[in-house]
SELUMVO-94051 format. One record per residue (C-alpha): x, y negated, z. Coordinates in steps of 0.05 Angstrom, whole numbers. Example, Ala and Ser with C-alpha at 12.3 -4.5 7.8 and 13.67 -1.06 7.14 Angstrom:
REM residues 2
246|90|156
273|21|143
END
This chain:
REM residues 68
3454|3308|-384
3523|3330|-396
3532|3380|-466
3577|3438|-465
3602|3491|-509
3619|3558|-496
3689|3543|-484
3678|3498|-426
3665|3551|-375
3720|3594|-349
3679|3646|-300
3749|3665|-269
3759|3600|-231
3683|3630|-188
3700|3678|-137
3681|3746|-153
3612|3747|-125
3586|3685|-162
3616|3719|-229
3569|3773|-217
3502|3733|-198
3524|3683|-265
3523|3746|-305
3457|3766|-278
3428|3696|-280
3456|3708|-355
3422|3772|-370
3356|3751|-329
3354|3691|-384
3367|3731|-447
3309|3783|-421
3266|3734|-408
3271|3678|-472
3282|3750|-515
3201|3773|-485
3183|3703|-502
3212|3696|-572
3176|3770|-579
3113|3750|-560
3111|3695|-597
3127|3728|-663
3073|3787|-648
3020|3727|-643
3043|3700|-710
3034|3759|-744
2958|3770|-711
2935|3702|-732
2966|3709|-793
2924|3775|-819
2858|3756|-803
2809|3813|-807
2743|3807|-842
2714|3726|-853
2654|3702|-816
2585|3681|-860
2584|3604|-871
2539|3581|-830
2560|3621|-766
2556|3588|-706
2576|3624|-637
2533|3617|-590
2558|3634|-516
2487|3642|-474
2473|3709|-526
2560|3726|-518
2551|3723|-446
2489|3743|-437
2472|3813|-381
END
């Protein structure tokens, strides 16, 4: 796969209408990887505070978790 850098693209040789739906392709991608970066962090932080410690010898046990 070919590399470039920012200065490789000049959006003025597109015609007007491909300008626009790069920009929004653009702004679709910065929303979206921004949510994800976002989400990320906010699961970092959770795991990382942990609230309250189970007894040592716990052991889960899913009939009595699912149980009606």
């Amino acid at each position: 796969m070919q590399k470039f850098k920012q200065t490789d693209f000049d959006i003025e040789m597109l015609p007007s209408e491909a300008r626009k739906e790069l920009i929004d392709f653009y702004q679709f991608l910065l929303s979206k990887y921004r949510k994800e970066i976002n989400k990320v962090e906010a699961l970092k932080k959770l795991f990382m505070k942990p609230k309250g410690k189970l007894p040592y010898n716990y052991k889960f046990n899913r009939e009595e978790a699912h149980g009606r």
